[in-house]
C-alpha positions as CSV (number, residue, x, y, z in Angstrom):
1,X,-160.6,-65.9,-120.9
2,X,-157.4,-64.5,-121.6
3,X,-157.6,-61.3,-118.9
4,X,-157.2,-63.6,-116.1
5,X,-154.0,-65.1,-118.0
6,X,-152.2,-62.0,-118.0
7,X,-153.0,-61.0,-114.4
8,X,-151.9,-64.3,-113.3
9,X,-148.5,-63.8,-116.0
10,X,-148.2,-60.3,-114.2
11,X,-148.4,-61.3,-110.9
12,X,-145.4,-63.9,-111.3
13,X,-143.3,-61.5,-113.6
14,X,-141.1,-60.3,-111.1
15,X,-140.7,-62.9,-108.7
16,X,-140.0,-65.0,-111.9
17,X,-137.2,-61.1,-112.9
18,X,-135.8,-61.3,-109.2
19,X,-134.9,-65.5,-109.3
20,X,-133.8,-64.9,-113.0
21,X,-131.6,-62.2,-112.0
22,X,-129.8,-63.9,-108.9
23,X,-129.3,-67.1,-110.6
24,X,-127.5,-65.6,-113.2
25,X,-125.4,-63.6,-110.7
26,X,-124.8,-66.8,-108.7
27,X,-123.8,-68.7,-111.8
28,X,-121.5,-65.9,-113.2
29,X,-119.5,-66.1,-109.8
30,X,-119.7,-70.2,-110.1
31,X,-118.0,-70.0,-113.4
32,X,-115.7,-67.4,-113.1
33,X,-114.4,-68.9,-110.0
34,X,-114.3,-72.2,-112.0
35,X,-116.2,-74.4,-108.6
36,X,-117.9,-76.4,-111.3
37,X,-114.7,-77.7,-113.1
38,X,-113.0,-78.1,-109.1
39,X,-110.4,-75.3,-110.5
40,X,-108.8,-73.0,-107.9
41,X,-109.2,-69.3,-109.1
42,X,-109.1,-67.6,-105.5
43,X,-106.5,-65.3,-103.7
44,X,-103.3,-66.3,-101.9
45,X,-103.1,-65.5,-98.6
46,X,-100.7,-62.8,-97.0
47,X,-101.2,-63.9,-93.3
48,X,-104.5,-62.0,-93.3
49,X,-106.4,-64.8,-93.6
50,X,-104.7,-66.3,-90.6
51,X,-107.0,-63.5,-88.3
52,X,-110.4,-65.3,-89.4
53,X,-109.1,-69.2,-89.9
54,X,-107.6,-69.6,-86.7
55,X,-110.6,-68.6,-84.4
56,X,-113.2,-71.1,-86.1
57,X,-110.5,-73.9,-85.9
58,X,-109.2,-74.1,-89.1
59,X,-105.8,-75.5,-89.4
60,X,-104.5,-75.7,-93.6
61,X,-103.1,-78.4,-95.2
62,X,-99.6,-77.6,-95.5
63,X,-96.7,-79.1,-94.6
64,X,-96.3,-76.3,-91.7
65,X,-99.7,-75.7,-91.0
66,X,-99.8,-72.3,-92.2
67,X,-101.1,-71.0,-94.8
68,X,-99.6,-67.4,-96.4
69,X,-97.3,-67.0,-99.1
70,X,-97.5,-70.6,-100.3
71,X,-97.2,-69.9,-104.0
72,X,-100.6,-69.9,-104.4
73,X,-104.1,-70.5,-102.8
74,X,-104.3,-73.6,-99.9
75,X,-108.1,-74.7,-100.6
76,X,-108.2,-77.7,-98.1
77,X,-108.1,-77.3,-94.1
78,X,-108.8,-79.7,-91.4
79,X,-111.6,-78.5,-88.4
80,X,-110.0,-78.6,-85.0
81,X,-109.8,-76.6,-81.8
82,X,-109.6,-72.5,-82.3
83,X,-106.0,-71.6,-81.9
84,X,-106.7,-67.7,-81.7
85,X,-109.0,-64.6,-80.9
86,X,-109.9,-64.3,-84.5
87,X,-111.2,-60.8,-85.6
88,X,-114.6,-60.2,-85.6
89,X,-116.2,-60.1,-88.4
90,X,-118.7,-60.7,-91.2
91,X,-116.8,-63.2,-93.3
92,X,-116.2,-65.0,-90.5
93,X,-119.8,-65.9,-90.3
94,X,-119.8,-67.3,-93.8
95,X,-116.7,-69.0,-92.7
96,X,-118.5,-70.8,-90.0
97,X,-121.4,-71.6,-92.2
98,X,-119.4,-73.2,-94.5
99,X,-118.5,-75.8,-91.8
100,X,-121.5,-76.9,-91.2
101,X,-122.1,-80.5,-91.7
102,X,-118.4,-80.8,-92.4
103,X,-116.5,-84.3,-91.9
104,X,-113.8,-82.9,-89.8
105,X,-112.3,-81.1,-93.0
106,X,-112.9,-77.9,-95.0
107,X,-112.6,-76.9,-98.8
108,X,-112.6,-73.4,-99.5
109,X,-114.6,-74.0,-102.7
110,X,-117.7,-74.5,-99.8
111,X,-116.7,-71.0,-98.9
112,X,-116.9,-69.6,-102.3
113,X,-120.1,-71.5,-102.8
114,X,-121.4,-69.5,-100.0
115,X,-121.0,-66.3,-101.5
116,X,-121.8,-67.0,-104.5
117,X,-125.3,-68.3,-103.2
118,X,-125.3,-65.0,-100.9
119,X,-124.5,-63.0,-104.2
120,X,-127.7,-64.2,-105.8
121,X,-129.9,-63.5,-102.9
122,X,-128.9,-59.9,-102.9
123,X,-129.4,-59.9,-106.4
124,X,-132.7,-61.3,-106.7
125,X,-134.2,-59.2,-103.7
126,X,-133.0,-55.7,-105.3
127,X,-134.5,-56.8,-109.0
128,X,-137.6,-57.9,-107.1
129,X,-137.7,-54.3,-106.0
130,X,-136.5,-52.5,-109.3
131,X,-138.7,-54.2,-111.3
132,X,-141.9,-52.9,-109.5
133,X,-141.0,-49.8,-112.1
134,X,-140.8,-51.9,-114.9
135,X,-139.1,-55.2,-116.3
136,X,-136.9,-52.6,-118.8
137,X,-135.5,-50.5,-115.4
138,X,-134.8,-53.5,-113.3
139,X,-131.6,-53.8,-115.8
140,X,-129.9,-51.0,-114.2
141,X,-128.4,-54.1,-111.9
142,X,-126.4,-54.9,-114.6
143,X,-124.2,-51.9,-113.7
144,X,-123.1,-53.2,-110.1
145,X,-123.6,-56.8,-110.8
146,X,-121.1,-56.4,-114.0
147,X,-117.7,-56.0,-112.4
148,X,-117.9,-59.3,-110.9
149,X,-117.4,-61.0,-114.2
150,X,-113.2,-59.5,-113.5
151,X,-111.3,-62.0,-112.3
152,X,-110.0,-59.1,-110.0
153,X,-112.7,-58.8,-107.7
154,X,-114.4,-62.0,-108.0
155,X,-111.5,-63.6,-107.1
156,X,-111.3,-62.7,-103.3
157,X,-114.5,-65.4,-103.0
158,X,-112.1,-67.8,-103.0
159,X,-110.1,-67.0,-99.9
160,X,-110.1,-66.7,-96.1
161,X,-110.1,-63.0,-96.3
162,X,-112.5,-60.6,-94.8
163,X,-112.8,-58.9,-97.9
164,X,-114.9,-61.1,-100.0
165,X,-117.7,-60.1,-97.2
166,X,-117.2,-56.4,-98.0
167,X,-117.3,-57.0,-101.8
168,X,-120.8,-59.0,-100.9
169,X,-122.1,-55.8,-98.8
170,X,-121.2,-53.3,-101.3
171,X,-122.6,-55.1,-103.9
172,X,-126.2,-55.0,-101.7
173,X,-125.1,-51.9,-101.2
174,X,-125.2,-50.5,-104.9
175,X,-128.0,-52.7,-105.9
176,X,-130.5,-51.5,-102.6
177,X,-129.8,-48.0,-104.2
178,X,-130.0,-49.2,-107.8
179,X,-133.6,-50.1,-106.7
180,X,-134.3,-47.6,-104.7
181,X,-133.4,-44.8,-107.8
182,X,-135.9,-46.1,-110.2
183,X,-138.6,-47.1,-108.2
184,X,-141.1,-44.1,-107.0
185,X,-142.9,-43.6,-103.3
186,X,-145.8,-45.5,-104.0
187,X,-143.8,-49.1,-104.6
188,X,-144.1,-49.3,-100.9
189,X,-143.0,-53.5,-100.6
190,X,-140.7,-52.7,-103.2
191,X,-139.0,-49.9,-101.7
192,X,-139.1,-51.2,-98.0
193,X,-137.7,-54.5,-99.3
194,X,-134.9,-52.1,-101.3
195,X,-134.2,-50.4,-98.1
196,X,-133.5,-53.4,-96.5
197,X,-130.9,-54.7,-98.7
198,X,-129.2,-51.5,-98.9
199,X,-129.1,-51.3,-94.9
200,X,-128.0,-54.7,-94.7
201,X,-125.3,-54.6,-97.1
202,X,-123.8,-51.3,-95.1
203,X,-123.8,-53.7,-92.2
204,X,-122.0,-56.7,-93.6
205,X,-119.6,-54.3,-95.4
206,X,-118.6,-52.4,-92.5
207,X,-118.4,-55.6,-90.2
208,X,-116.4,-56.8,-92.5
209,X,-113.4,-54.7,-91.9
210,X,-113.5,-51.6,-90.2
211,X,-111.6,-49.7,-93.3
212,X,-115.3,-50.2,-94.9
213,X,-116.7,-48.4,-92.8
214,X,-117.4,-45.3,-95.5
215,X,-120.1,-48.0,-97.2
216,X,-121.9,-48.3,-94.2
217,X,-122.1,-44.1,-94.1
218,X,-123.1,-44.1,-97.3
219,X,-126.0,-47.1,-96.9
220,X,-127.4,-44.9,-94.1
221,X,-127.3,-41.9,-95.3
222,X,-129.0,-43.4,-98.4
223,X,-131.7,-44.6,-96.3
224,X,-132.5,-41.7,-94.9
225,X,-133.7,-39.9,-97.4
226,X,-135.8,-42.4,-98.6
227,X,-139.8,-41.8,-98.7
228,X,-142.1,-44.7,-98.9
229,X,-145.7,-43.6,-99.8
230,X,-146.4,-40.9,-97.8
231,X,-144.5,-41.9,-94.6
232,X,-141.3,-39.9,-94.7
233,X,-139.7,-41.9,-91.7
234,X,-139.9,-45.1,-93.1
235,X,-136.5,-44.6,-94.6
236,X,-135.1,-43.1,-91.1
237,X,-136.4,-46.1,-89.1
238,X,-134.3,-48.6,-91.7
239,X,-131.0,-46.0,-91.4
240,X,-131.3,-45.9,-87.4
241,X,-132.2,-50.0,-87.1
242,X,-129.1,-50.4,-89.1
243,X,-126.8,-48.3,-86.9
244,X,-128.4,-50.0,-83.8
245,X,-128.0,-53.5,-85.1
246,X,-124.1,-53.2,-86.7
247,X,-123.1,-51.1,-83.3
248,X,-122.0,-54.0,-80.8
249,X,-120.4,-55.7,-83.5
250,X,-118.3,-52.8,-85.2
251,X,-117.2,-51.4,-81.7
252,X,-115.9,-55.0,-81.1
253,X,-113.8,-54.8,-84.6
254,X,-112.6,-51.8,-83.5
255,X,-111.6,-52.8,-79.9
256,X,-109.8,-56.0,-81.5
257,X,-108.0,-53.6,-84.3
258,X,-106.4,-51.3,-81.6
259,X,-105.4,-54.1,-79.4
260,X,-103.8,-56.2,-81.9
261,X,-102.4,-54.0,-84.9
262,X,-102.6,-50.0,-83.6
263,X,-99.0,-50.4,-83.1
264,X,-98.3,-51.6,-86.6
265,X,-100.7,-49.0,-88.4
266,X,-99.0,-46.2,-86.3
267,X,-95.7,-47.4,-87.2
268,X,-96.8,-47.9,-90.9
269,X,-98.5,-44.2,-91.0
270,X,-95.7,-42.4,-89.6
271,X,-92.9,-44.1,-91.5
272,X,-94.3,-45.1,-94.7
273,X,-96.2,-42.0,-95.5
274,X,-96.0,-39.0,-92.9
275,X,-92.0,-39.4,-93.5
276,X,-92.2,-40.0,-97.5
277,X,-94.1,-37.3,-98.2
278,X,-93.1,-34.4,-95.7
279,X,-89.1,-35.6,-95.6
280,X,-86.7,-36.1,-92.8
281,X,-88.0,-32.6,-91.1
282,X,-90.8,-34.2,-90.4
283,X,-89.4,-35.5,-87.3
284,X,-90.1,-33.0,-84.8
285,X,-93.4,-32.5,-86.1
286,X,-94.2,-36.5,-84.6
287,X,-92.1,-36.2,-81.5
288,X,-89.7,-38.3,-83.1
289,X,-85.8,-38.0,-82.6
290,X,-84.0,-37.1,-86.4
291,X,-82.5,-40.5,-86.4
292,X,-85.8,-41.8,-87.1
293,X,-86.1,-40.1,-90.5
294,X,-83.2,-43.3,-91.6
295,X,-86.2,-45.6,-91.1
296,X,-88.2,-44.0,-93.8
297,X,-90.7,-45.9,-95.8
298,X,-89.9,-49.4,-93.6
299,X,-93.2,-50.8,-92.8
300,X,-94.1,-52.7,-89.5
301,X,-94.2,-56.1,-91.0
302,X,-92.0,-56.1,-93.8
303,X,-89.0,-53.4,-93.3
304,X,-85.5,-54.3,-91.6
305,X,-86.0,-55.4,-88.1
306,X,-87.6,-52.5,-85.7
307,X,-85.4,-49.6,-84.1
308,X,-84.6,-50.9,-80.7
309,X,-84.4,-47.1,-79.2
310,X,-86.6,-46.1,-76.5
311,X,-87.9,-43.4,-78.6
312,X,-89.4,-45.9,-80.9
313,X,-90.8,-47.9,-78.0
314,X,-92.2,-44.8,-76.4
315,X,-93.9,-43.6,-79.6
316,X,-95.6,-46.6,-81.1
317,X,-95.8,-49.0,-78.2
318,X,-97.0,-46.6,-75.0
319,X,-98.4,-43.5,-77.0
320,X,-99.7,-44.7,-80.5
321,X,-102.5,-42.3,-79.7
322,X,-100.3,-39.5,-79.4
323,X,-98.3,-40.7,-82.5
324,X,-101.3,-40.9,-84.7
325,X,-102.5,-37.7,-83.7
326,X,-99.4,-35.6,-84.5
327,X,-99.1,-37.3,-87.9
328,X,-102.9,-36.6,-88.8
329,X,-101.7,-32.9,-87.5
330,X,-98.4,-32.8,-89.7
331,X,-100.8,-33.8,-92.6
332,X,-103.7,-31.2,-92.0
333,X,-100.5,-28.5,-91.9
334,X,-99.3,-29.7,-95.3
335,X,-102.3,-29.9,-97.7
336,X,-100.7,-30.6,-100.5
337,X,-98.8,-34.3,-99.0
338,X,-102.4,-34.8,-97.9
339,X,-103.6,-34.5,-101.2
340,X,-100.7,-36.5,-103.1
341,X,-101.2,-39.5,-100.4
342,X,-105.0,-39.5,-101.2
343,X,-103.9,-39.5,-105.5
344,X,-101.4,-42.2,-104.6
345,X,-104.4,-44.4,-102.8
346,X,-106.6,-43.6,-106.0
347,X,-104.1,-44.3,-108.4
348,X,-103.4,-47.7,-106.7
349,X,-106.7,-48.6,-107.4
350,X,-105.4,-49.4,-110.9
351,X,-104.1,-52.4,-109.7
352,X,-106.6,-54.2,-108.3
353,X,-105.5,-57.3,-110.0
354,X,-102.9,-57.7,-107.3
355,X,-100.4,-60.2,-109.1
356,X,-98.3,-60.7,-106.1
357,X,-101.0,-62.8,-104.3
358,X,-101.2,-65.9,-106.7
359,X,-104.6,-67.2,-107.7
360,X,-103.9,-71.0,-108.5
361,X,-103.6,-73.8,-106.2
362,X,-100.3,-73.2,-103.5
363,X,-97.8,-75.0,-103.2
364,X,-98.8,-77.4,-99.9
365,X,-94.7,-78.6,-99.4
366,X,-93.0,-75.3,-99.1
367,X,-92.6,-73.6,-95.9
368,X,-94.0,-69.7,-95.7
369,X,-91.6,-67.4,-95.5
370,X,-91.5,-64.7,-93.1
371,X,-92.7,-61.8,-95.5
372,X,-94.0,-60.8,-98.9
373,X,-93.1,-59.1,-102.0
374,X,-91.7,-55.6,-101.1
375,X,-92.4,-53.2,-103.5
376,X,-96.1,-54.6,-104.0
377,X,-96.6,-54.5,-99.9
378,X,-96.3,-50.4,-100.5
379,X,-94.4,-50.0,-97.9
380,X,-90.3,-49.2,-98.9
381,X,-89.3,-46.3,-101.7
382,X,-88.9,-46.4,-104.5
383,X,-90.4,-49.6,-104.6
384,X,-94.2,-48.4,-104.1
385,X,-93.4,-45.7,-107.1
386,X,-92.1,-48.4,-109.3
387,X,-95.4,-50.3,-108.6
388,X,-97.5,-47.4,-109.7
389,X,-95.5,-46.4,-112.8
390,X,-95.8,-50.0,-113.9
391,X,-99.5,-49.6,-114.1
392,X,-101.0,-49.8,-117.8
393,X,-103.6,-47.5,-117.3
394,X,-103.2,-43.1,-116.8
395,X,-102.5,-42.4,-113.2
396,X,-104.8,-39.4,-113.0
397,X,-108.0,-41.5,-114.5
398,X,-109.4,-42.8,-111.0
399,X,-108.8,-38.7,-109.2
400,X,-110.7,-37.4,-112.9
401,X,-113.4,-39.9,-112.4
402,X,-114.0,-39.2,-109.0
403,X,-114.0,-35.4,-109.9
404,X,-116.2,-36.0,-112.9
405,X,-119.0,-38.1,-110.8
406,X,-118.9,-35.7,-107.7
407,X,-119.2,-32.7,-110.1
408,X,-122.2,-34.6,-112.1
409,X,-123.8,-35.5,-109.2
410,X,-123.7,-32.3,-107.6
411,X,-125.3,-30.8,-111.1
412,X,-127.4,-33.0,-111.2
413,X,-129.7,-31.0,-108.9
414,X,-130.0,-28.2,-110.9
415,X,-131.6,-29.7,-113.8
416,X,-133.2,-33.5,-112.4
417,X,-136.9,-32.0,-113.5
418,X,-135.8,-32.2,-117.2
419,X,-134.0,-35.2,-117.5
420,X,-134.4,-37.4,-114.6
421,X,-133.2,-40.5,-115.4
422,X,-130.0,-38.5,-116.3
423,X,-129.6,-36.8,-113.5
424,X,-130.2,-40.6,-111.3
425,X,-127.4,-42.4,-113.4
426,X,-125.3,-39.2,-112.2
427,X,-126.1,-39.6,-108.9
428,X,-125.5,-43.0,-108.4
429,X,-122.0,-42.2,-109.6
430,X,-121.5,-39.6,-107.1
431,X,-122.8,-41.7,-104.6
432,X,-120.1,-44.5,-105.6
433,X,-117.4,-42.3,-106.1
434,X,-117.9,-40.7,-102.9
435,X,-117.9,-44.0,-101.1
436,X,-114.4,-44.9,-103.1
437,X,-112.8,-41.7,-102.0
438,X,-113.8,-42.5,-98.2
439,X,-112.1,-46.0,-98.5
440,X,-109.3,-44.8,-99.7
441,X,-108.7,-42.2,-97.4
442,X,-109.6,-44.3,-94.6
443,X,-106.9,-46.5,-96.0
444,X,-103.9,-44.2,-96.4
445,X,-104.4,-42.6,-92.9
446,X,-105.4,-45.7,-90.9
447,X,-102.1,-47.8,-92.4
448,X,-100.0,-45.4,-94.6
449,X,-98.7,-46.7,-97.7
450,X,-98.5,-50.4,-96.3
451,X,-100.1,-53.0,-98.8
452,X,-102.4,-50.0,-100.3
453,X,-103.2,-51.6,-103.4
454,X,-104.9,-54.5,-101.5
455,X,-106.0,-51.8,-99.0
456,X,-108.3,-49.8,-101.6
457,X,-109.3,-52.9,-104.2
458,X,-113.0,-52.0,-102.4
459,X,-112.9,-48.8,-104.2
460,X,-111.6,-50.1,-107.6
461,X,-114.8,-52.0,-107.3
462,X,-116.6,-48.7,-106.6
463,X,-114.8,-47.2,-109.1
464,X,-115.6,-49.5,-111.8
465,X,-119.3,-49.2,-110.7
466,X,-118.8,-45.0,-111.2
467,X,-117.7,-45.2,-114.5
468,X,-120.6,-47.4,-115.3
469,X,-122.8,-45.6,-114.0
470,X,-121.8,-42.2,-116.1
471,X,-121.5,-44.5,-119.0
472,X,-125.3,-44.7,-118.3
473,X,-126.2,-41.1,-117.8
474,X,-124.7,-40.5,-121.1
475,X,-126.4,-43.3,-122.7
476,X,-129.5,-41.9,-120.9
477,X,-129.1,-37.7,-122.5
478,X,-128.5,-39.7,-126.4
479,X,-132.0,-41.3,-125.9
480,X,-133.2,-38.1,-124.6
481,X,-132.1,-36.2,-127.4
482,X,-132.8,-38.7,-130.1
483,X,-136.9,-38.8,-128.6
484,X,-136.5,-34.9,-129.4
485,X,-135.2,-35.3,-132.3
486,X,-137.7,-37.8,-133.6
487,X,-140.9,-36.2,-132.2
488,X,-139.6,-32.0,-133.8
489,X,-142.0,-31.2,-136.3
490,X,-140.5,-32.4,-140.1
């Protein structure tokens, strides 16, 4: 009588794992965020949010109906008549779906509630699949699913932002490839339904903002390579559906990002990085006269009013293209700048706590002001540099852990037959390291040094999932060593 009792206990194991596991992710971000106490624990908004808020109709609280640099986080907005062509994108879905059933008004806690719920689905899909190799491996989640409990990432859940959709698809992201690592061919369901998640997660990520577009590369590349059973193109189909199905709505981000803000990110790569780090000379090299080398390090939105010269109309309004192109030159000629702006993007992922965009509830009274905090915007020297001196932690640790995961991961090849589990924890870091690195280049050539410490926080995610995840291969070669050690003879 007791056989059929632990079939019947087997067969609801996992589904029992996979709810356990995304209602504990869910209610991590519920209390962190503090929804259940009605605390406000979110971001502030820099006039970002604006892009998403005003297309679905949203119209704040405030005493001026906007809602950036208000001190703190406006939570509360009334539903009217869309005031804007809002950027499209992923979190503007959730936005909408937050207003469903609304009474005319909005509280951004609905938002948060949202992702937190979204959080736990993605969650309890992946340890649905990763525990089809066992309840013990199913708790490599743990390693993406961690850095949520930092107020520094969970934070952006709270806001109008399109990066709280990005943090959602790279956290599918990680745990589709968590799942996929430890299960084996023959967990067909469980690898299909890991495939999924990963493919899905690229797409939300890279919807999300076009800067996050290196996640999507990665989830596709991941499923690629991915066998199921015996059918080799199982994992192809998912990459290629996934292409196919985020194609129409990435090529529309991308349209709306070049006719809104390729001005600004043209402006804000020529004269806040191409200028900083190749000096005044760097003039003819852009087509630029020598008197623009006195705008140096003024970004778009935040420096001293714009030159009024035709050669500054003629160069970022009528040719950005042409702009762009000879600073991506100037950069390919000089290596080393190249390298230095990528180190500065890495080492400004040390600051992802972003204290110059309050977390508590805004002030609703006072009037936004036409700008934000200077130095912490990245844009104007020496300000950025005083920014990234201030930082507690070693500069070089995020370039040495990107060196260390890439190098493991590459190694990791050579000797996967005698320690595989090893060799997947090292993997796993090289795949997230490698995704960190494409953010932040992305991020340094697509907008210079302009607000790159909120520009790369996606990475210091990444990051933090990297070191993790070596944490684990080393972890993984003690136990190795200690079952040697243990089963020697004497």
């Amino acid at each position: 009588m007791t056989v059929p009792a632990v079939r019947g206990g087997a067969r609801w194991r996992r589904p029992a794992l996979g709810l356990g596991a995304g209602g504990a992710a869910a209610l991590l971000v519920v209390l962190r965020l503090g929804l259940l106490t009605g605390g406000t624990y979110g971001v502030e908004d820099n006039g970002d949010g604006y892009r998403l808020y005003c297309g679905a109709g949203l119209v704040p609280d405030t005493v001026d109906r906007l809602g950036a640099w208000k001190g703190g986080v406006v939570t509360d907005f009334a539903v009217g008549t869309p005031s804007c062509w809002s950027t499209p994108s992923s979190a503007g879905l959730v936005l909408r779906a937050a207003m469903l059933g609304n009474d005319g008004t909005l509280a951004l806690g609905a938002v948060a509630g949202w992702y937190a719920v979204l959080v736990g689905l993605v969650v309890a899909a992946a340890a649905w699949a990763a525990s089809a190799a066992g309840t013990w491996r199913a708790t490599v989640l743990v390693v993406p699913v961690a850095p949520l409990a930092l107020g520094s990432f969970t934070r952006f859940l709270l806001s109008t932002y399109g990066e709280p959709a990005g943090l959602l698809g790279t956290l599918a992201v990680a745990c589709g490839v968590a799942a996929l690592l430890v299960t084996r061919p023959d967990d067909r369901s469980a690898r299909v339904v890991a495939l999924i998640v990963t493919g899905v997660g690229g797409g939300v990520a890279a919807t999300a903002k076009v800067a996050y577009l290196p996640v999507l590369v990665v989830a596709v590349l991941a499923c690629a390579v991915v066998t199921v059973g015996r059918r080799r193109l199982v994992g192809p189909a998912v990459a290629v559906v996934t292409v196919l199905a985020v194609a129409v709505p990435l090529g529309a981000a991308v349209e709306f990002q070049d006719s809104v803000y390729e001005g600004a990110n043209v402006h804000d790569l020529a004269f806040t990085l191409v200028l900083t780090e190749l000096g005044p000379a760097a003039t003819a090299e852009l087509g630029l006269p020598p008197d623009a080398a006195a705008f140096t390090g003024d970004g778009y939105f935040n420096g001293p009013p714009h030159p009024s010269a035709l050669w500054w109309s003629r160069a970022i309004r009528d040719r950005p293209d042409d702009t762009r192109s000879a600073a991506w030159a100037a950069l390919a000629r000089h290596p080393a700048a190249l390298t230095r702006a990528v180190g500065v993007g890495l080492q400004a992922t040390t600051r992802a706590d972003l204290p110059y965009l309050a977390s508590g509830p805004a002030d609703t009274s006072r009037v936004s002001p036409p700008g934000g905090d200077p130095g912490w915007s990245g844009a104007r020297q020496p300000d950025l540099r005083t920014v990234l001196d201030g930082t507690r932690r070693p500069p070089w640790l995020p370039t040495a852990l990107v060196l260390l995961a890439v190098a493991a991961a590459g190694s990791a090849v050579a000797w996967r037959r005698r320690a595989p589990v090893t060799a997947r924890w090292c993997l796993a870091a090289g795949l997230g390291a490698v995704t960190a690195l494409g953010i932040v280049v992305t991020a340094v050539l697509g907008d210079g040094y302009f607000e790159v410490f909120k520009h790369v926080w996606l990475a210091a995610y990444l990051l933090v999932v990297t070191g993790l995840c070596l944490l684990g291969s080393v972890a993984a070669e003690i136990g190795r060593a200690g079952r040697r050690f243990v089963r020697a003879p004497g």
